[in-house]
C-alpha positions in Angstrom: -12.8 10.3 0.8 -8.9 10.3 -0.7 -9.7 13.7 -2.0 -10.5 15.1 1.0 -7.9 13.9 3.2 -4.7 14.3 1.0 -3.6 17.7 1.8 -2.7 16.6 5.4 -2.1 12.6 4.6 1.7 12.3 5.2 1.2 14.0 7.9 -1.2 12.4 9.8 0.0 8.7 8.5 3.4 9.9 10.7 2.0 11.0 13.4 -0.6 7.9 13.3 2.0 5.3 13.1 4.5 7.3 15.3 7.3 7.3 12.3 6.9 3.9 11.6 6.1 4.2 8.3 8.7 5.0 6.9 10.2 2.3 7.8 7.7 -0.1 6.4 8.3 2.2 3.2 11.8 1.1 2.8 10.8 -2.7 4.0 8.7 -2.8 0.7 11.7 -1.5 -1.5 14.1 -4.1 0.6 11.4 -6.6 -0.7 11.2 -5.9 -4.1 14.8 -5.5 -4.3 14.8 -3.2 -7.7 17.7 -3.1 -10.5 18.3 0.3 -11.7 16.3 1.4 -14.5 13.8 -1.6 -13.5 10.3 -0.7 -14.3 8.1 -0.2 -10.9 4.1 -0.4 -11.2 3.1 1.9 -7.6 -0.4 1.2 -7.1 -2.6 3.6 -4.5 0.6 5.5 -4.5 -1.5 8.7 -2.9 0.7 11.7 -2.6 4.3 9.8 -3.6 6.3 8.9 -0.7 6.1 5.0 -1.9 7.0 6.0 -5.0 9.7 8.4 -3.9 11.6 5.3 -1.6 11.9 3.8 -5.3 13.0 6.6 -7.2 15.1 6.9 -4.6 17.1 3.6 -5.8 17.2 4.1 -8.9 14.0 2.2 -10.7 12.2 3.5 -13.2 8.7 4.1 -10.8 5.3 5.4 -12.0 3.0 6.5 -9.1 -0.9 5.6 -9.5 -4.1 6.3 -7.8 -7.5 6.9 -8.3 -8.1 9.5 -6.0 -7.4 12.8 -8.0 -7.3 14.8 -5.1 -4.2 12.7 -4.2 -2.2 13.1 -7.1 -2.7 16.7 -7.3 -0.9 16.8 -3.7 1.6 14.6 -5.0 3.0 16.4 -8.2 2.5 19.6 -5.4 5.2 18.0 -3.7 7.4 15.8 -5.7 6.6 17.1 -9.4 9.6 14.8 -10.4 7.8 12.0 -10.4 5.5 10.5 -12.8 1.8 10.4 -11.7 -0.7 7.8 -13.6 -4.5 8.5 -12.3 -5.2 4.7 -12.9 -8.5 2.7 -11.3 -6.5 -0.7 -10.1 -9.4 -2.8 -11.4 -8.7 -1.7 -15.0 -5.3 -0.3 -15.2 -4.6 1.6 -18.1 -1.0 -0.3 -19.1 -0.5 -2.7 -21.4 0.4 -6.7 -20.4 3.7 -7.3 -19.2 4.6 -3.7 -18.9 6.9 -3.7 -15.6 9.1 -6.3 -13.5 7.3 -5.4 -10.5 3.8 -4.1 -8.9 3.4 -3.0 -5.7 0.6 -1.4 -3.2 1.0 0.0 0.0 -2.4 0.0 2.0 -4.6 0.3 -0.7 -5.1 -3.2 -1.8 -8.6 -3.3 1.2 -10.0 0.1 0.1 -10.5 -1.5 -3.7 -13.9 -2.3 -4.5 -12.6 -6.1 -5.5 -9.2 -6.9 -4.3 -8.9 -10.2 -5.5 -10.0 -8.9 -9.4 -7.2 -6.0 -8.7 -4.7 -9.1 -7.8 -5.5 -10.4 -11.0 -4.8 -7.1 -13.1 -1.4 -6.8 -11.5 -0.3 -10.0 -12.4 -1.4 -9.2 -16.3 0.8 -5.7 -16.3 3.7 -7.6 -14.6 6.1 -9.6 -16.7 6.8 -13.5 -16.1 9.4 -14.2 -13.1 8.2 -10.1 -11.9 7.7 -9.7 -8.4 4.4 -8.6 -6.8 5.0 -6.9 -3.3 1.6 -6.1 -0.9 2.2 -4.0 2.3 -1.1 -4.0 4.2 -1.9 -4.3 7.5 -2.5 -7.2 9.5 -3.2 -8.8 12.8 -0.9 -8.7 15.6 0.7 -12.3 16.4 0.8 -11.6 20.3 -2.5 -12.1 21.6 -2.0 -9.6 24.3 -1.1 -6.7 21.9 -3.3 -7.4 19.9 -5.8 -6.4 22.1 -3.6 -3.5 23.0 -3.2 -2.6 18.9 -7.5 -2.9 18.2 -8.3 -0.7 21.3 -5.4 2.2 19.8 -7.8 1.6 16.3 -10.8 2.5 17.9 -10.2 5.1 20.5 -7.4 6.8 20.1 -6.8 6.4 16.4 -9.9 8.6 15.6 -8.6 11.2 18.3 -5.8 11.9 17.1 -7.2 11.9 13.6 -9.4 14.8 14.8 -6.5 16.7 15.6 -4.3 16.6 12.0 -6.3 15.4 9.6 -8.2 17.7 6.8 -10.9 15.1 7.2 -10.5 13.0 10.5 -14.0 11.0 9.9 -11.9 9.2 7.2 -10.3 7.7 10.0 -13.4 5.8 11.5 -13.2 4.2 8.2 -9.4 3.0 8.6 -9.9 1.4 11.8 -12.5 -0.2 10.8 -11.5 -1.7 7.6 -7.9 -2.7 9.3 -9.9 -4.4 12.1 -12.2 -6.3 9.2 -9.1 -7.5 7.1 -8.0 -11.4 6.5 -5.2 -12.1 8.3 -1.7 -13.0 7.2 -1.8 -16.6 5.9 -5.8 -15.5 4.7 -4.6 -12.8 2.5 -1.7 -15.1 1.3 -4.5 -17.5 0.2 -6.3 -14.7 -1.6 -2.7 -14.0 -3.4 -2.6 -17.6 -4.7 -5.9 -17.9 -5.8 -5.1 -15.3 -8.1 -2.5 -16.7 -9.8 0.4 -15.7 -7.8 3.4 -18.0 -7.0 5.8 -18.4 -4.4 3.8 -16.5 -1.8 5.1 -15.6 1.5 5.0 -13.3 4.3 6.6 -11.6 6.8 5.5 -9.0 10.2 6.4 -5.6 11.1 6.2 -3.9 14.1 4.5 -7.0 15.9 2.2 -7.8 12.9 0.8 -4.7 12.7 1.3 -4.8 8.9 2.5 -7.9 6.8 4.7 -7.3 3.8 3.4 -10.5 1.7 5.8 -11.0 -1.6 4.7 -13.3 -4.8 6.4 -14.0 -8.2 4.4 -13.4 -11.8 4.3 -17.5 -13.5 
């Protein structure tokens, strides 16, 4: 499904989230807060633009998907950076290997979240920082309802109109609408041996930027 939908993803995620993105993009470097030269694990890094917000600063970043089809489009477009395909359920990096792991809206599309939870904390090195940028539920009761009729009416719309693969999109509403919610996923971080967990909203709750710390 990645495959097919990368050559127009950054696209369509901009147009989809009306620029917003990019702003939850630099939220996630803001929360990892990255020394220069720092060694950054970017999980479901798709095409790069996660990636690229940490290059950007200065750490050491290494992009990482499964999707092939994704990666390709990535070193297409910003063949500076380092592409890994890596499976987040086994990643292929030795214990310890970085001072922080992060994925943006990827951690619901793996097969078993709380087992990829677990091999980020073994790659990460003790006191590293584990950032998760997913999205969430709305706080406001009354856009909430606002936010979950957008997911299923005019999300796949608009899908139809820039995306290489629009029925991908079906998909993405319905796994955001089927996602725990903030102090849920938080719980699902601790259980697998995270520390320190907290959370905070964007854009309303939208997304949550939860933040942990490697024991």
């Amino acid at each position: 499904m990645f495959d097919a939908v990368a050559r127009r993803y950054d696209v369509t995620n901009d147009v989809l989230s009306a620029g917003q993105d990019r702003r939850w993009r630099h939220a996630v470097v803001s929360a990892v807060d990255p020394a220069p030269g720092d060694r950054v694990l970017d999980l479901a890094a798709g095409t790069g633009t996660s990636s690229e917000a940490f290059d950007a600063v200065g750490a050491d970043v290494v992009a990482a998907d499964f999707s092939l089809g994704m990666l390709r489009a990535g070193r297409a477009r910003r063949d500076w950076l380092p592409f890994v395909a890596a499976d987040a359920l086994r990643l292929p990096f030795a214990d310890a290997s970085f001072e922080a792991v992060t994925i943006s809206f990827g951690l619901r599309n793996l097969v078993d979240p709380q087992a990829g939870l677990r091999e980020m904390a073994r790659v990460t090195r003790a006191g590293g920082t584990l950032v998760v940028c997913e999205f969430s539920h709305p706080t406001n009761t009354v856009f909430r309802t606002v936010y979950e009729s957008y997911l299923v009416q005019a999300l796949p719309a608009i899908a139809r109109r820039t995306s290489s693969a629009p029925d991908a999109y079906v998909y993405l509403a319905e796994s955001i609408r089927d996602w725990p919610d903030q102090a849920a996923l938080a719980g699902a971080i601790a259980e697998a041996g995270w520390g320190d967990v907290a959370w905070r909203n964007l854009t309303r709750g939208i997304v949550a930027i939860h933040r942990a710390t490697r024991s």
